[in-house]
Z-matrix of the N, CA and C atoms (Angstrom, degrees):
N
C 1 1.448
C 2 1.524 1 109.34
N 3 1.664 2 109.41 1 125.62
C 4 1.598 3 97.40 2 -176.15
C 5 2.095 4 118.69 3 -51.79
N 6 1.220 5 132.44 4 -8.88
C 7 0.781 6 143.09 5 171.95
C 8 1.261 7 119.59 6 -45.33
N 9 1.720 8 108.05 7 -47.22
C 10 1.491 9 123.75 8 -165.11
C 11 1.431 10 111.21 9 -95.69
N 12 1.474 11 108.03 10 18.97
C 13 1.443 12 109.45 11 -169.12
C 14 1.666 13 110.01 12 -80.09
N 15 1.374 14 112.28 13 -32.26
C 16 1.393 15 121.11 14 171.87
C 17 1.708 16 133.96 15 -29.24
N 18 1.359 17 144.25 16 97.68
C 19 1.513 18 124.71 17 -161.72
C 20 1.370 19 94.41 18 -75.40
N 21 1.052 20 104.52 19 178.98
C 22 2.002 21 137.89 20 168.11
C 23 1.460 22 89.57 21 56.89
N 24 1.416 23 140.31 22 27.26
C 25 1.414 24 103.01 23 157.76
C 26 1.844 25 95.86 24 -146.96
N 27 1.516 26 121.83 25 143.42
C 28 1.282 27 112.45 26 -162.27
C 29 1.059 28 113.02 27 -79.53
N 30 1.422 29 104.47 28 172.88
C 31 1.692 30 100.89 29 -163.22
C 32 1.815 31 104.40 30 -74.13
N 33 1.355 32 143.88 31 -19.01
C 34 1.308 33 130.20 32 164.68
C 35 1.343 34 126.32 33 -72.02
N 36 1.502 35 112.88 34 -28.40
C 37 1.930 36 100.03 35 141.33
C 38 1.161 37 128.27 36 -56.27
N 39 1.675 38 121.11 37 -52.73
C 40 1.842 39 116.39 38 -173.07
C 41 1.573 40 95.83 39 -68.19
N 42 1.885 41 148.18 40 -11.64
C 43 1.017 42 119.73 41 -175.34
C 44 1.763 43 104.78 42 -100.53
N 45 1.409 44 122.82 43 -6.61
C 46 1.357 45 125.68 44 171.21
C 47 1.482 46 101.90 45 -83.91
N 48 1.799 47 146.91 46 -22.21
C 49 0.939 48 162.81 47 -162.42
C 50 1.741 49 100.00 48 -81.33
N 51 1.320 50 106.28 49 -61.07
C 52 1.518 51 135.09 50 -168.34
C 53 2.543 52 82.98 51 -61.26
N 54 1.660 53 83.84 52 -67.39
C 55 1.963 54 82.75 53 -156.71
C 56 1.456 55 93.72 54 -53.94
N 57 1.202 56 137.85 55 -10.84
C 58 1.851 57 117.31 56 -167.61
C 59 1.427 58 98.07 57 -100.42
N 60 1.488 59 137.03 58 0.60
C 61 1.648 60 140.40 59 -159.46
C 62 1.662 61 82.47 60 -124.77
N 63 1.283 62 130.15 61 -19.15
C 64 1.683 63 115.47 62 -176.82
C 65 1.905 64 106.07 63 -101.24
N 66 1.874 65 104.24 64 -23.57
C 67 1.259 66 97.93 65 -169.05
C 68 1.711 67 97.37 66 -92.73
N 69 1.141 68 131.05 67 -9.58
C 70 1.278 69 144.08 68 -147.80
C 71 1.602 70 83.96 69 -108.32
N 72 1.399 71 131.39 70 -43.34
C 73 1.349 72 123.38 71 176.99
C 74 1.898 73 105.47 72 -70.65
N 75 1.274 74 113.83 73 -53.91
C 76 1.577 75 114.03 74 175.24
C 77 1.452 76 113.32 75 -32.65
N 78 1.567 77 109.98 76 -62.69
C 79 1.506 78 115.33 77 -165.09
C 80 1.993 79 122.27 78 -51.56
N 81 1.837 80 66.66 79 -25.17
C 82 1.890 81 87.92 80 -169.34
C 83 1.690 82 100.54 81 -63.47
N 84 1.351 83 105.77 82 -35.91
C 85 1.574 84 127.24 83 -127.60
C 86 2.168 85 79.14 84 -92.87
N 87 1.264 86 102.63 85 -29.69
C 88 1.452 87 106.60 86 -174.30
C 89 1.474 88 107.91 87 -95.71
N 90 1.429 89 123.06 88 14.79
C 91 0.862 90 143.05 89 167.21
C 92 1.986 91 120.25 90 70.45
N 93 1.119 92 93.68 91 28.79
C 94 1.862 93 121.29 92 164.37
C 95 1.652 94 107.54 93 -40.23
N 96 0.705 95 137.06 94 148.83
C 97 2.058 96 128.19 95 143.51
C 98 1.417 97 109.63 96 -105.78
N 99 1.115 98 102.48 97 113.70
C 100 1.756 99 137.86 98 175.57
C 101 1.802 100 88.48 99 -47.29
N 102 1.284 101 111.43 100 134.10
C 103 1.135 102 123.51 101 157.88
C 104 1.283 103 138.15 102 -111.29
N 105 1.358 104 115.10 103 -40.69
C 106 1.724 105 132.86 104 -161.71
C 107 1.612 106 99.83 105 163.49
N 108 1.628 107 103.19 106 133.18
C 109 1.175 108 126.39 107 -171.75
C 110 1.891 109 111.00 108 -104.23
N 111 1.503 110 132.45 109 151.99
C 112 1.179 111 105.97 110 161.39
C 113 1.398 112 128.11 111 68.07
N 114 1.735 113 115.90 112 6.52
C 115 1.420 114 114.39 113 170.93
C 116 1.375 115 142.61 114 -80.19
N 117 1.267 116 103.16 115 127.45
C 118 1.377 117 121.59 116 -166.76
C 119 1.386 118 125.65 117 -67.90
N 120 1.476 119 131.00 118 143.82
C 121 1.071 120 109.31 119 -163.02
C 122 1.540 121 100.32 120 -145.24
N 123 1.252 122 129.17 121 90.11
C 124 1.232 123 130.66 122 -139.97
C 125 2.009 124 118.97 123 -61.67
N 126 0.672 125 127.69 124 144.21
C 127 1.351 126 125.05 125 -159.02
C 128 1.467 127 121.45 126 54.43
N 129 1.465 128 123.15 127 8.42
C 130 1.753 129 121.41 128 -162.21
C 131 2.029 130 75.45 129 -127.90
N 132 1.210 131 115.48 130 -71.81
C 133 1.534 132 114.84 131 -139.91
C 134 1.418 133 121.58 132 157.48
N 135 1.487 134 97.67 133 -165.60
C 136 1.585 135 100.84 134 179.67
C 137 1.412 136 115.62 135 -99.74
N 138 1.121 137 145.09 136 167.51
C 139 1.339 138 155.86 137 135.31
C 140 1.905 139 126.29 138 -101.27
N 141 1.321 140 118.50 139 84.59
C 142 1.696 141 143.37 140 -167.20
C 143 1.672 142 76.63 141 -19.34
N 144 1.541 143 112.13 142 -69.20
C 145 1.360 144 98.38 143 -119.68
C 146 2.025 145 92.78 144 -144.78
N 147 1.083 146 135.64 145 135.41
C 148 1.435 147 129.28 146 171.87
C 149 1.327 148 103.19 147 -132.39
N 150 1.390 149 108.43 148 132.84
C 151 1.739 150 123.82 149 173.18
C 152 1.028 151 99.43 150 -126.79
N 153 1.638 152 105.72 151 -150.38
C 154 1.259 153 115.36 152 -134.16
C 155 1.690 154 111.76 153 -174.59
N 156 1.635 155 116.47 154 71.07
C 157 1.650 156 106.83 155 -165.72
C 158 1.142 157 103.81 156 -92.48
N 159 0.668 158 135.72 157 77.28
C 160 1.928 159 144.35 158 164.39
C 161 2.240 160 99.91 159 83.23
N 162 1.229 161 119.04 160 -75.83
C 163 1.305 162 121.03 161 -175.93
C 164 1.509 163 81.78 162 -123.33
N 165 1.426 164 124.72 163 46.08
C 166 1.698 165 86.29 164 165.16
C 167 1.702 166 85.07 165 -153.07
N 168 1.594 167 107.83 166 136.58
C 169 1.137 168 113.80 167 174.13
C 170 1.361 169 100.16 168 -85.81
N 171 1.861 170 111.26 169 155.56
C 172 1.422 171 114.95 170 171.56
C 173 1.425 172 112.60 171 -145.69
N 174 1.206 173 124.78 172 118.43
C 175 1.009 174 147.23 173 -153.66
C 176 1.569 175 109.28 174 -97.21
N 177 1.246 176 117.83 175 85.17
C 178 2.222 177 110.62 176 -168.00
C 179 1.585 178 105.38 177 -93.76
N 180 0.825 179 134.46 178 127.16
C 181 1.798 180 148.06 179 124.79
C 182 1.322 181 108.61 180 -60.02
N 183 2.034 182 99.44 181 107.56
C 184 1.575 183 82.95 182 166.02
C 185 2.120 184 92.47 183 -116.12
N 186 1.602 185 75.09 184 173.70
C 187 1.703 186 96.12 185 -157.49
C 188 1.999 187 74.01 186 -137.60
N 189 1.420 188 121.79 187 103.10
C 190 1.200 189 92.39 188 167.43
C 191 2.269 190 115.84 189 -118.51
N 192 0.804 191 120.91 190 138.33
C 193 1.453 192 131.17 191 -160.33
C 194 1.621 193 102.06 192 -94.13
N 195 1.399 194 92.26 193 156.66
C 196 1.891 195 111.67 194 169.36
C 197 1.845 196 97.48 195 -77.03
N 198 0.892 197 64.25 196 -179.19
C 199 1.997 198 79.27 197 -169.21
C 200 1.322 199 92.86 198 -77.40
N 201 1.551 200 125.26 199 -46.11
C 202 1.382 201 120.57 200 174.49
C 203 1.404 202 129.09 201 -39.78
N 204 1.435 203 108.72 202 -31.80
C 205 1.570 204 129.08 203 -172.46
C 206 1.571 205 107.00 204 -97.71
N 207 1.213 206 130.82 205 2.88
C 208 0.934 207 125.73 206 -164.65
C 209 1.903 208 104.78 207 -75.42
N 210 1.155 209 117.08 208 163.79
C 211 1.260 210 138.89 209 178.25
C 212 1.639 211 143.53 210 168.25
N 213 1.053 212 133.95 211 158.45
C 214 1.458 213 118.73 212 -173.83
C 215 1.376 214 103.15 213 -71.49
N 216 1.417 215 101.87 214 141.08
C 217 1.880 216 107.38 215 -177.96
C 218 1.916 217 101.29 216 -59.33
């Protein structure tokens, strides 16, 4: 997958790298406001992705799959 073409980093980082730059373009694309990418949350974790729907914050986890893996959540 051109995704995995990247050296020094494995291919399940460059394909979580790739799903937060395709879902992060969608949200935009549906007209979301991008907030902060990658936030940290000290003793809990990460948070992919934070927007912004008019009064409503939204908080996304992406998990993104091969076509093989695909399925309804």
């Amino acid at each position: 997958m051109f995704f995995l073409k990247k050296k020094g980093k494995s291919p399940h980082l460059l394909r979580g790298e790739w799903g937060e730059r395709c879902a992060k373009k969608e949200l935009q694309r549906l007209g979301l406001e991008f907030l902060i990418q990658n936030y940290k949350v000290e003793g809990v974790g990460e948070i992919d992705l934070i927007f912004r729907d008019q009064a409503c914050l939204c908080f996304v986890e992406v998990k993104p799959r091969q076509l093989s893996e695909m399925s309804r959540p």
